[in-house]
PDB file of N, CA, C and O in Angstrom:
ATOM      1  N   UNK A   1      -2.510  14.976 -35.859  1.00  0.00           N
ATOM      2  CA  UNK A   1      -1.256  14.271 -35.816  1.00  0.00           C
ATOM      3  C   UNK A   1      -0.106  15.282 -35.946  1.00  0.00           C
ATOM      4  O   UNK A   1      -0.172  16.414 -36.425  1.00  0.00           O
ATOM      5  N   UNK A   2       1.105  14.569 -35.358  1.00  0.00           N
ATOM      6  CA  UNK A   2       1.980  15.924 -35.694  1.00  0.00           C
ATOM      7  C   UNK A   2       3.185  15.399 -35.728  1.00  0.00           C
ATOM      8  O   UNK A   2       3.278  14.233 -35.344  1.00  0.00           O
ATOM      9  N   UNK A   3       4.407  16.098 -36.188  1.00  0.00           N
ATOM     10  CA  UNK A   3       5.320  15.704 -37.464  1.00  0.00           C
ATOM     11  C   UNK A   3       6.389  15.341 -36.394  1.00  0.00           C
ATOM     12  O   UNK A   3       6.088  16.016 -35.410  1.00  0.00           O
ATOM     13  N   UNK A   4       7.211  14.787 -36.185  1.00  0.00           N
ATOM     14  CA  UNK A   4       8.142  14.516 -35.217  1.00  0.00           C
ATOM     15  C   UNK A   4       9.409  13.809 -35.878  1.00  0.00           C
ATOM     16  O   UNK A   4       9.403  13.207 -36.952  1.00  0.00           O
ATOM     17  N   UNK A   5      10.479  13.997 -35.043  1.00  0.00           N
ATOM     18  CA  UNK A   5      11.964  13.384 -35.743  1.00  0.00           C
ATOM     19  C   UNK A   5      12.178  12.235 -34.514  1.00  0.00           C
ATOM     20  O   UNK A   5      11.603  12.225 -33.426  1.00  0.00           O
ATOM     21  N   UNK A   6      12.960  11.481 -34.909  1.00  0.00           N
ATOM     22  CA  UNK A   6      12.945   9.847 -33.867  1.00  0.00           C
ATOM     23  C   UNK A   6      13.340  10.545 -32.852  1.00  0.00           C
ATOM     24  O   UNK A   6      12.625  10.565 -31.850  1.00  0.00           O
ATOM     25  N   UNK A   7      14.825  11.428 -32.893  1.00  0.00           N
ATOM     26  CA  UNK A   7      15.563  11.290 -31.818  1.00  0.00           C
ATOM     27  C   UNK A   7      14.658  11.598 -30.723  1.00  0.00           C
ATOM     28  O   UNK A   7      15.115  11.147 -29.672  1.00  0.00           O
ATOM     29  N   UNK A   8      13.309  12.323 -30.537  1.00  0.00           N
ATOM     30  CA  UNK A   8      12.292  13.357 -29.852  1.00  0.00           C
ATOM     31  C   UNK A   8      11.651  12.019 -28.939  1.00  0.00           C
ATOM     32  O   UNK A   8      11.737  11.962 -27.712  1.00  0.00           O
ATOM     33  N   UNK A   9      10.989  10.955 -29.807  1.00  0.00           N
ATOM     34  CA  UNK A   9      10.922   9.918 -29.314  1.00  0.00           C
ATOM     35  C   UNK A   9      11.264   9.205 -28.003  1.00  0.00           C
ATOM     36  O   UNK A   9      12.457   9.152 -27.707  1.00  0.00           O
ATOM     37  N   UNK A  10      10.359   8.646 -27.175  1.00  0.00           N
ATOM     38  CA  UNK A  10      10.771   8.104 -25.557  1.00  0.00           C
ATOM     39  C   UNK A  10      10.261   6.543 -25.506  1.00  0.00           C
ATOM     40  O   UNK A  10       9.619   5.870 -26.312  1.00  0.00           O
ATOM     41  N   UNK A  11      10.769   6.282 -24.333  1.00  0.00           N
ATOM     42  CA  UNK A  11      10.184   4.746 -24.245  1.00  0.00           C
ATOM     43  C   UNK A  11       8.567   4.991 -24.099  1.00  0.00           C
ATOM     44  O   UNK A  11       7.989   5.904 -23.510  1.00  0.00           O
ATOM     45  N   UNK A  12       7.981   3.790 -24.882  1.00  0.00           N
ATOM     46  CA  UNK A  12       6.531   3.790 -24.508  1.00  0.00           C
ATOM     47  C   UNK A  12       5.548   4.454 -25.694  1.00  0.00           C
ATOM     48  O   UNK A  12       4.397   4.061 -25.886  1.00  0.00           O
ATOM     49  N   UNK A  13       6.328   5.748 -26.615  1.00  0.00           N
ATOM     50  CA  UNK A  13       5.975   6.291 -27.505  1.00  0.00           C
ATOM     51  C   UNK A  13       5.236   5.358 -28.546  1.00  0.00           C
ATOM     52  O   UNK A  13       5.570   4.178 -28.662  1.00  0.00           O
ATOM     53  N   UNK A  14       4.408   5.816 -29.161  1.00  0.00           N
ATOM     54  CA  UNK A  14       3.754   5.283 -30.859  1.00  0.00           C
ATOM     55  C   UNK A  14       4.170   6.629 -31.959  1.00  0.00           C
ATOM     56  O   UNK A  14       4.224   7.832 -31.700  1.00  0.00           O
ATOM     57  N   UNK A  15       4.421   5.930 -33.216  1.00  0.00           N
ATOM     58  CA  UNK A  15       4.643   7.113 -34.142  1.00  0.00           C
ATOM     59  C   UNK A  15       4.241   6.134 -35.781  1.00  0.00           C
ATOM     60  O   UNK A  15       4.666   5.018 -36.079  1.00  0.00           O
ATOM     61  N   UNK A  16       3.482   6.864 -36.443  1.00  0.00           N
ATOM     62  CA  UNK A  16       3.820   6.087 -37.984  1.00  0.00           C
ATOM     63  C   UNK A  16       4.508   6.650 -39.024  1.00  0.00           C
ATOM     64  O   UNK A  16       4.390   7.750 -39.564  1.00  0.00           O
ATOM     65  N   UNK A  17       5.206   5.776 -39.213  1.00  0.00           N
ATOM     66  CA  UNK A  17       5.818   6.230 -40.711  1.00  0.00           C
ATOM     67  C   UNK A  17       4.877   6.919 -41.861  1.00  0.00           C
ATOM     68  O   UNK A  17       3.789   6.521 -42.278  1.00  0.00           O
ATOM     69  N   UNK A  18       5.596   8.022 -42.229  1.00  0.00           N
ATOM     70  CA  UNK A  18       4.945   8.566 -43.504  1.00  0.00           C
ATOM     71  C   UNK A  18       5.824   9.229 -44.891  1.00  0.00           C
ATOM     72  O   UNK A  18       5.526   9.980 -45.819  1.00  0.00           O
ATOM     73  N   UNK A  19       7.158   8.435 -44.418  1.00  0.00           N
ATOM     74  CA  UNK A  19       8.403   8.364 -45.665  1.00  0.00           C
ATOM     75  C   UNK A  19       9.058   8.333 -44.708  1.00  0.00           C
ATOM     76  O   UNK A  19       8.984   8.009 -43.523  1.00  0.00           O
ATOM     77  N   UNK A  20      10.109   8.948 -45.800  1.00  0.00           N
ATOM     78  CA  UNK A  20      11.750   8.771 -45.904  1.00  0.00           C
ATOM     79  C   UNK A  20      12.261   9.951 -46.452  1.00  0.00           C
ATOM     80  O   UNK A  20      12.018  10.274 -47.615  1.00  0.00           O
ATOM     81  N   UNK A  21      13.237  10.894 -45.383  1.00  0.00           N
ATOM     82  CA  UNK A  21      13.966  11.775 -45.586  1.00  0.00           C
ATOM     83  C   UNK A  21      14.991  11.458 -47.268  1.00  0.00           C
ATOM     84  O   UNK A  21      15.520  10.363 -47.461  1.00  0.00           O
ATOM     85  N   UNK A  22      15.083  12.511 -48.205  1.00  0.00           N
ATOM     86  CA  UNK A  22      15.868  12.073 -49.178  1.00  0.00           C
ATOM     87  C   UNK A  22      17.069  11.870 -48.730  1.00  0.00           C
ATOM     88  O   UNK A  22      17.626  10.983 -49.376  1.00  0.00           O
ATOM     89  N   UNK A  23      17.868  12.421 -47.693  1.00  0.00           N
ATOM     90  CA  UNK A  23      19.123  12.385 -47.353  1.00  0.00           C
ATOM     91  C   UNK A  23      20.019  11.313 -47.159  1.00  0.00           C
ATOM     92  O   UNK A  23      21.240  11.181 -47.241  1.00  0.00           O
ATOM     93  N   UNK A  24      18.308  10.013 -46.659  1.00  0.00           N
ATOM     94  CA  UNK A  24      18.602   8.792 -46.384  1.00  0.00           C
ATOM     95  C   UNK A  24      18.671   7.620 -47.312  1.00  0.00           C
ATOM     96  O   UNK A  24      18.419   6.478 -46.929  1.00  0.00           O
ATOM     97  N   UNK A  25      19.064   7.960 -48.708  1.00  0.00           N
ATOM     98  CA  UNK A  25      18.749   7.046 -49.950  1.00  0.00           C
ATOM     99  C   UNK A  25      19.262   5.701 -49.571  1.00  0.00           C
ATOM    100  O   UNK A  25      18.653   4.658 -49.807  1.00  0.00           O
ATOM    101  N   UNK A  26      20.607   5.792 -48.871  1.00  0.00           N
ATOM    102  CA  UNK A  26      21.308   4.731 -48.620  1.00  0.00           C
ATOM    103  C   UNK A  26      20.733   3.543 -47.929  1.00  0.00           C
ATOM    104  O   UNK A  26      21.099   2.393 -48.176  1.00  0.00           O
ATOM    105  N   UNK A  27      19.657   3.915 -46.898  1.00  0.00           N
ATOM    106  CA  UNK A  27      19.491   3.032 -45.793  1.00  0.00           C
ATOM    107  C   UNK A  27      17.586   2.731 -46.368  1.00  0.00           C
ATOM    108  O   UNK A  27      16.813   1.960 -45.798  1.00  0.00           O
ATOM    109  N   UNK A  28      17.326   3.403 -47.331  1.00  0.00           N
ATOM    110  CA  UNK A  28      15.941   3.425 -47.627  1.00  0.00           C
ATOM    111  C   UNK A  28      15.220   1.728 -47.888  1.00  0.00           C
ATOM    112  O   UNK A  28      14.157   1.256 -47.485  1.00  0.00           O
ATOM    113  N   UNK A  29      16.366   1.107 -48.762  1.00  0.00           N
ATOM    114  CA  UNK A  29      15.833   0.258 -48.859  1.00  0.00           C
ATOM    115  C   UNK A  29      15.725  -1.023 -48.033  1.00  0.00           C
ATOM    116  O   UNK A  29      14.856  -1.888 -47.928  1.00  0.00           O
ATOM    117  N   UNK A  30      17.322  -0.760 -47.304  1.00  0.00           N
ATOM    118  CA  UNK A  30      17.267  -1.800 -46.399  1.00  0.00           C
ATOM    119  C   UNK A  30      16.220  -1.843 -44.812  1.00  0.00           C
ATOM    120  O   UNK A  30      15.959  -2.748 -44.019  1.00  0.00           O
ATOM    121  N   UNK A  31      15.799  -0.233 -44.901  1.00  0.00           N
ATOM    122  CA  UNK A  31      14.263  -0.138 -43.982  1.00  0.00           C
ATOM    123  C   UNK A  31      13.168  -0.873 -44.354  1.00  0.00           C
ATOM    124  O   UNK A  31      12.620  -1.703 -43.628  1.00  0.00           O
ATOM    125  N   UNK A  32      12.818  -0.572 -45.531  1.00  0.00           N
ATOM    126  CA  UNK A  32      11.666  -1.256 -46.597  1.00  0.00           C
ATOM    127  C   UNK A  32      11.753  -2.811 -46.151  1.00  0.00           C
ATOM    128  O   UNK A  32      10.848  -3.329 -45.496  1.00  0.00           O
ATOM    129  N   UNK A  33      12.606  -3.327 -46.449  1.00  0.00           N
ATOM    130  CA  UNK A  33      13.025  -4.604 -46.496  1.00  0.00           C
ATOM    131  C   UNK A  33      12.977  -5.039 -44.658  1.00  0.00           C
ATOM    132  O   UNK A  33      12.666  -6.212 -44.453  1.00  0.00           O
ATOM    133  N   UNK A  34      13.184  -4.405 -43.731  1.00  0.00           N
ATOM    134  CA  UNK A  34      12.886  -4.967 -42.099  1.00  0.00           C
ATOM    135  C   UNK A  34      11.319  -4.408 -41.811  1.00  0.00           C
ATOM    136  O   UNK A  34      10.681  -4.340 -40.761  1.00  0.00           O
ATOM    137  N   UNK A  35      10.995  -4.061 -43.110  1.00  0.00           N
ATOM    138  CA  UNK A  35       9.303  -3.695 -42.613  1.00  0.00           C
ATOM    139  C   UNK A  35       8.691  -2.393 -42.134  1.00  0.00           C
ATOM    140  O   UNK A  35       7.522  -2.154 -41.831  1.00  0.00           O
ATOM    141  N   UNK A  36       9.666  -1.678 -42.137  1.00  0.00           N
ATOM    142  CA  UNK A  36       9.378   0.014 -41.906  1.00  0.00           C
ATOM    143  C   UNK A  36       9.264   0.673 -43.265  1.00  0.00           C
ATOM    144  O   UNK A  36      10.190   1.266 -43.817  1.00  0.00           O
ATOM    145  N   UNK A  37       7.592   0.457 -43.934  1.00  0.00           N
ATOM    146  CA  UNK A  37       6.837   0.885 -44.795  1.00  0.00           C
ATOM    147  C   UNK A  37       6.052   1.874 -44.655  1.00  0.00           C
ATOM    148  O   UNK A  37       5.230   1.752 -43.747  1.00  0.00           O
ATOM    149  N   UNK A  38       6.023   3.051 -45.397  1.00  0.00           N
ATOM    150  CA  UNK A  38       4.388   4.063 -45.071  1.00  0.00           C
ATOM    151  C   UNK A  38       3.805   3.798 -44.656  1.00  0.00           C
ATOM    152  O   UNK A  38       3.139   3.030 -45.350  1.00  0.00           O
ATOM    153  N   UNK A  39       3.317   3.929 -43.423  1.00  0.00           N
ATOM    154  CA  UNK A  39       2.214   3.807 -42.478  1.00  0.00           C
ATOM    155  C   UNK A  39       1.673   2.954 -41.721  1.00  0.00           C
ATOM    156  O   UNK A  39       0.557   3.033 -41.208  1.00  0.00           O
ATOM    157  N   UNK A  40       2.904   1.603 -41.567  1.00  0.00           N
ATOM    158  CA  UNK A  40       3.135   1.472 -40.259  1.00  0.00           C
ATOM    159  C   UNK A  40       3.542   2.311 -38.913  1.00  0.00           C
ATOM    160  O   UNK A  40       4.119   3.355 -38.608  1.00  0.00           O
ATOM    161  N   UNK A  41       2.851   1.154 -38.272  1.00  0.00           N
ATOM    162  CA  UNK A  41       3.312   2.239 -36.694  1.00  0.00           C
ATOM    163  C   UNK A  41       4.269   1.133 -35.732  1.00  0.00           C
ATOM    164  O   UNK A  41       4.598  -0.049 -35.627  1.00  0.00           O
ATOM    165  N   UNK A  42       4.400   2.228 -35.249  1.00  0.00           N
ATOM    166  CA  UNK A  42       5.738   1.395 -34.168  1.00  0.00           C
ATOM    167  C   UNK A  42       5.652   1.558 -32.691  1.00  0.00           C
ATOM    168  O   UNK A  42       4.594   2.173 -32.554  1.00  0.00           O
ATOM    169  N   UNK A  43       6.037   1.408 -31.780  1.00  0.00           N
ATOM    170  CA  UNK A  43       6.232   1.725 -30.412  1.00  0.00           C
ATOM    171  C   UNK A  43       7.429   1.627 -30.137  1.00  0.00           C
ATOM    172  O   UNK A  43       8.105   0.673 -30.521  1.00  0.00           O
ATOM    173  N   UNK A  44       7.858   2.526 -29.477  1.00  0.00           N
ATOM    174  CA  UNK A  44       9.341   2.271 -28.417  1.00  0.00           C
ATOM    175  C   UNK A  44       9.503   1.319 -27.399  1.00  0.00           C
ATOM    176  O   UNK A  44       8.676   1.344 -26.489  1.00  0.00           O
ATOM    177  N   UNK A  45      10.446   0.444 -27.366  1.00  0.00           N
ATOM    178  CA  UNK A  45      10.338  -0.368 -26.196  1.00  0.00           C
ATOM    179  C   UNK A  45      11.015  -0.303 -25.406  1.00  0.00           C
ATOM    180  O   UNK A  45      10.668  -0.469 -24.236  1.00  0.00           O
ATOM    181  N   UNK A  46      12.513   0.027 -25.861  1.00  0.00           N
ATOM    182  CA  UNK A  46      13.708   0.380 -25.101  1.00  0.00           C
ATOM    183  C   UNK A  46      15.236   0.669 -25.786  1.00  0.00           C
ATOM    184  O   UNK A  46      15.816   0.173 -26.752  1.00  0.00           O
ATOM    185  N   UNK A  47      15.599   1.725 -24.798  1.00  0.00           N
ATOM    186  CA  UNK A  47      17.139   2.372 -25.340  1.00  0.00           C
ATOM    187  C   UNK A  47      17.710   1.116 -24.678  1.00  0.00           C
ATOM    188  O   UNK A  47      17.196   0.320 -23.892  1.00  0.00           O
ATOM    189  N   UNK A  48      19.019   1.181 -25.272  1.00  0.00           N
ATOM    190  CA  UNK A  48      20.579   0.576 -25.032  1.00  0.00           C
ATOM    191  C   UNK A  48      21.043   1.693 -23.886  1.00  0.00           C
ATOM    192  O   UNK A  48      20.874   2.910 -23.819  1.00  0.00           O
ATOM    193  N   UNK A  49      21.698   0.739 -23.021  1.00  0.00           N
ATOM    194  CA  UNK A  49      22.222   1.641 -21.982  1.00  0.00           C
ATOM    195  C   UNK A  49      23.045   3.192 -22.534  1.00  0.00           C
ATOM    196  O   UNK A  49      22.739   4.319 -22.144  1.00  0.00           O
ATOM    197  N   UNK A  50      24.143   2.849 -23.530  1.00  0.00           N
ATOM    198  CA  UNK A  50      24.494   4.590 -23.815  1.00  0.00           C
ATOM    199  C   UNK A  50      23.471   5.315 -25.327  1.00  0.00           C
ATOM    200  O   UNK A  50      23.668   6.310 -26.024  1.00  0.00           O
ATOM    201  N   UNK A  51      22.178   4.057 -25.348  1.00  0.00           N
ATOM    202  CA  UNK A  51      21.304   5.519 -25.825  1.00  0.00           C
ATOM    203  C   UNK A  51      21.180   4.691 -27.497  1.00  0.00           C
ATOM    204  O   UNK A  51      20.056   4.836 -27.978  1.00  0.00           O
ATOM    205  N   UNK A  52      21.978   4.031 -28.222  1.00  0.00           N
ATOM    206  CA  UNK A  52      22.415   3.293 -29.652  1.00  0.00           C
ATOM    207  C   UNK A  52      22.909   2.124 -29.345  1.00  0.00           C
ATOM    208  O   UNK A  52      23.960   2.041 -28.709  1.00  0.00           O
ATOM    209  N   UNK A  53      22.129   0.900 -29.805  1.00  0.00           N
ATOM    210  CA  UNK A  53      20.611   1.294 -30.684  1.00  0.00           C
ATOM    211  C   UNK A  53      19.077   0.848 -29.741  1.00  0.00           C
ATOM    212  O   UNK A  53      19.214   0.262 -28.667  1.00  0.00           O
ATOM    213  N   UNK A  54      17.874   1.140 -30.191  1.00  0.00           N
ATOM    214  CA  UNK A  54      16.674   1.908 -29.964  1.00  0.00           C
ATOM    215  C   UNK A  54      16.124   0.456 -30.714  1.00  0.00           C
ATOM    216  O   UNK A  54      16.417  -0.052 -31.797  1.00  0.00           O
ATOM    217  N   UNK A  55      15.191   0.037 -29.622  1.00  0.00           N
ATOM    218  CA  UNK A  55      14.234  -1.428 -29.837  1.00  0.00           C
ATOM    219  C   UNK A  55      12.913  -0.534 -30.119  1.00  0.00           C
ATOM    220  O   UNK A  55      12.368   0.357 -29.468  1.00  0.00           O
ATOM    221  N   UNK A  56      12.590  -1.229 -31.531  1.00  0.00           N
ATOM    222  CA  UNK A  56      10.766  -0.725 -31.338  1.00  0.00           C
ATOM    223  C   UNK A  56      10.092  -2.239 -31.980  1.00  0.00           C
ATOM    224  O   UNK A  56      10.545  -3.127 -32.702  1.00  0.00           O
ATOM    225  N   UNK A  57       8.411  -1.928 -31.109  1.00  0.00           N
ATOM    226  CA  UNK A  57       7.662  -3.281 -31.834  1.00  0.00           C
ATOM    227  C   UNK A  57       7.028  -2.771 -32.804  1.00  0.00           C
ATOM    228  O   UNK A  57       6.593  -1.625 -32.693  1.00  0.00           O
ATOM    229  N   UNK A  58       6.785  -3.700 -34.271  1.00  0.00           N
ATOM    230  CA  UNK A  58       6.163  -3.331 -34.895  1.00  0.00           C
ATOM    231  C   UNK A  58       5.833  -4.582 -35.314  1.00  0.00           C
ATOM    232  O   UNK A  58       6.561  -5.517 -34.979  1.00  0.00           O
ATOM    233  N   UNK A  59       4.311  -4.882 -36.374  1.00  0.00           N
ATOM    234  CA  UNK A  59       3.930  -6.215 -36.764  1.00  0.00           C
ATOM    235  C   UNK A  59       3.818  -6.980 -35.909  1.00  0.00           C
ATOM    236  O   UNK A  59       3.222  -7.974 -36.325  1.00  0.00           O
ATOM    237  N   UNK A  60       4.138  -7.065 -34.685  1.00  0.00           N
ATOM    238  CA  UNK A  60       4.121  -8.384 -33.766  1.00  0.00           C
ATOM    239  C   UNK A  60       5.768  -8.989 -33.836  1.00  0.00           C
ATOM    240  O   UNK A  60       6.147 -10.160 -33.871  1.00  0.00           O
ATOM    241  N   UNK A  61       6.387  -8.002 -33.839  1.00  0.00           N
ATOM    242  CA  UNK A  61       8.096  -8.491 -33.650  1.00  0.00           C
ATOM    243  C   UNK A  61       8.526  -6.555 -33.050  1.00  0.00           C
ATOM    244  O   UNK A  61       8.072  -5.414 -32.972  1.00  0.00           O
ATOM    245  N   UNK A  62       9.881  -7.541 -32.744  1.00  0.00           N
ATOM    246  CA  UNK A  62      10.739  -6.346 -32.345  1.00  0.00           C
ATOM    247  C   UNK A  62      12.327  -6.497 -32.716  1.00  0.00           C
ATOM    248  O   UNK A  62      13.118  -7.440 -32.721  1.00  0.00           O
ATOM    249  N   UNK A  63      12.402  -5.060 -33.033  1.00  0.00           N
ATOM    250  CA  UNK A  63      13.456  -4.852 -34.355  1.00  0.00           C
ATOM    251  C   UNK A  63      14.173  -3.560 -33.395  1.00  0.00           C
ATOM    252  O   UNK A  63      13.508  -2.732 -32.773  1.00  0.00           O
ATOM    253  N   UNK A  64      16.110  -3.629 -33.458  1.00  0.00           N
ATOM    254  CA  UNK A  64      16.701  -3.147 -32.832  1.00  0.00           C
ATOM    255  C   UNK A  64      17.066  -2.134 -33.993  1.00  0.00           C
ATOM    256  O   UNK A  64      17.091  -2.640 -35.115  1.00  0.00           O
ATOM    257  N   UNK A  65      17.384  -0.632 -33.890  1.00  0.00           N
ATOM    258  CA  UNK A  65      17.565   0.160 -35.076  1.00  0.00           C
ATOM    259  C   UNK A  65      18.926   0.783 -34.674  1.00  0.00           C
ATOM    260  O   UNK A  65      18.983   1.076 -33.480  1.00  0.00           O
ATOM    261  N   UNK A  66      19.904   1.019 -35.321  1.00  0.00           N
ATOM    262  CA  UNK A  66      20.796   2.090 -35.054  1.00  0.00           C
ATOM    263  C   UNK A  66      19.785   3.568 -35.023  1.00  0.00           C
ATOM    264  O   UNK A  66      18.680   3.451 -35.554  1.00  0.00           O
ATOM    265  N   UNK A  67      20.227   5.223 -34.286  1.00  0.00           N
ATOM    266  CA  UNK A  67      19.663   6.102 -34.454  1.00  0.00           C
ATOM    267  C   UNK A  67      19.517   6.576 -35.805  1.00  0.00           C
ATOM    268  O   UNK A  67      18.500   6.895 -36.421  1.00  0.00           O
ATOM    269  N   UNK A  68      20.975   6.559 -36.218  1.00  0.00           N
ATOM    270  CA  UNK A  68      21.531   7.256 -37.231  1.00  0.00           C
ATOM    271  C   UNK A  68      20.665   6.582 -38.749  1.00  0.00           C
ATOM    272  O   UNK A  68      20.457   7.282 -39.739  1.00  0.00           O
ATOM    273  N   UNK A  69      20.169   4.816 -38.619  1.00  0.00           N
ATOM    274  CA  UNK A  69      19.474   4.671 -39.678  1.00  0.00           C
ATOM    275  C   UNK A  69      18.231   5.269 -39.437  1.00  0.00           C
ATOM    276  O   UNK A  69      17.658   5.980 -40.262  1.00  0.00           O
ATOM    277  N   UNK A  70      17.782   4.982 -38.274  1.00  0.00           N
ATOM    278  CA  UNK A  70      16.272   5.885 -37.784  1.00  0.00           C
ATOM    279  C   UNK A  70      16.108   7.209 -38.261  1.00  0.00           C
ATOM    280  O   UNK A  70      14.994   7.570 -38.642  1.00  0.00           O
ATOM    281  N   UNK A  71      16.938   7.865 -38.285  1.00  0.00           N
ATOM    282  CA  UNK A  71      17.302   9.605 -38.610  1.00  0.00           C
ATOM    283  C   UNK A  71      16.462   9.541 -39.718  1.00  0.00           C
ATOM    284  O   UNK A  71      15.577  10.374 -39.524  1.00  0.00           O
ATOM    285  N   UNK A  72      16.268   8.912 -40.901  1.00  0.00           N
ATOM    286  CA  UNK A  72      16.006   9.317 -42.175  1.00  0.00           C
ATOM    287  C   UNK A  72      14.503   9.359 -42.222  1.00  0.00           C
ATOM    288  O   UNK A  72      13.900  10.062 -43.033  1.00  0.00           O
ATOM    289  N   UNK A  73      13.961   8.652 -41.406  1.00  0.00           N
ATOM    290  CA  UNK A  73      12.327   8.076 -41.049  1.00  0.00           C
ATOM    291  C   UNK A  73      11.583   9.520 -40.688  1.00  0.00           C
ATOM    292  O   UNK A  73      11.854  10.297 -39.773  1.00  0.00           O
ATOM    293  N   UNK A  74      10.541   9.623 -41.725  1.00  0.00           N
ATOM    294  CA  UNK A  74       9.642  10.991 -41.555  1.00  0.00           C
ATOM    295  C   UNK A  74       8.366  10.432 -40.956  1.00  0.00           C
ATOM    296  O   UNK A  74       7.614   9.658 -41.548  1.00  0.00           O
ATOM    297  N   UNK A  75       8.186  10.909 -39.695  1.00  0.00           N
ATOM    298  CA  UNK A  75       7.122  10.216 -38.887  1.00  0.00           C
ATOM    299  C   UNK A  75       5.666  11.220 -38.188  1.00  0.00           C
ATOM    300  O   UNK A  75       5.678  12.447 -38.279  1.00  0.00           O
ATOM    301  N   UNK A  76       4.869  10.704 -37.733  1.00  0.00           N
ATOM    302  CA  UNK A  76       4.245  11.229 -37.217  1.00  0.00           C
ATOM    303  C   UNK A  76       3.481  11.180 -35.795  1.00  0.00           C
ATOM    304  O   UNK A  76       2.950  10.069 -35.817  1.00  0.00           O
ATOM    305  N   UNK A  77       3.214  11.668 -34.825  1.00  0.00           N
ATOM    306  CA  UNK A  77       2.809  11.119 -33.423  1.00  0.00           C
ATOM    307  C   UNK A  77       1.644  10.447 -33.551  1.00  0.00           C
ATOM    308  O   UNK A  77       0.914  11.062 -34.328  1.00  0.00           O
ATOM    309  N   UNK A  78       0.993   9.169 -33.017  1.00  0.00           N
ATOM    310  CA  UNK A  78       0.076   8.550 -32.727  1.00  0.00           C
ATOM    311  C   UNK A  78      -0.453   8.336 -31.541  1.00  0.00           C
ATOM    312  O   UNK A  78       0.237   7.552 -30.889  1.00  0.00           O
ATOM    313  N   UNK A  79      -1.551   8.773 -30.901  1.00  0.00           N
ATOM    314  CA  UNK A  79      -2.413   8.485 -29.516  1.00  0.00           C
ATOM    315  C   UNK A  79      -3.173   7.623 -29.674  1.00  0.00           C
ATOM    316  O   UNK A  79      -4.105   7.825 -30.453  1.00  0.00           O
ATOM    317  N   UNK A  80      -3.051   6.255 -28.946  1.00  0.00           N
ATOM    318  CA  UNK A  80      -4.377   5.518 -29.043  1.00  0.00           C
ATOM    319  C   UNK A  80      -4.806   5.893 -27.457  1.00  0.00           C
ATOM    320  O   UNK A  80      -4.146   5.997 -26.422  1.00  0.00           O
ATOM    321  N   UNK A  81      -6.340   6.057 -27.799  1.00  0.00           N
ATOM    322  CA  UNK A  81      -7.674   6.167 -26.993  1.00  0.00           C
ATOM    323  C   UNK A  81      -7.927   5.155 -26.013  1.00  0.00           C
ATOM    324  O   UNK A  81      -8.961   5.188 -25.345  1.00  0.00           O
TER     325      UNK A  81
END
């Protein structure tokens, strides 16, 4: 697996969470709280035409993110087989 930052991220991508940047204290909890927990995974589904904000599915829903809250999310690449 290997360590990746959102912005790197494309449509179609998988990645799981494996924290939270400290930088991001502010937005930590209100992530927690839309369901972006340790080690869930997500997929990209689609940018906004100028790029903000960034649709991903996760759980069986889909959740629109600003980048800038995404920024704080310490992730990792996922391949399914």
């Amino acid at each position: 697996m290997v360590s990746l930052i959102f912005q790197d991220l494309v449509v179609g991508d998988s990645a799981r969470i494996i924290g939270f940047d400290n930088a991001g204290r502010a937005y930590r909890k209100r992530l927690l709280a839309m369901g972006l927990t340790p080690g869930t995974e997500f997929k990209v589904s689609r940018f906004a035409p100028m790029g903000d904000p960034v649709q991903i599915k996760l759980r069986g829903f889909s959740l629109s993110l600003r980048k800038d809250e995404a920024r704080v999310l310490l992730l990792e690449s996922v391949t399914h087989d």
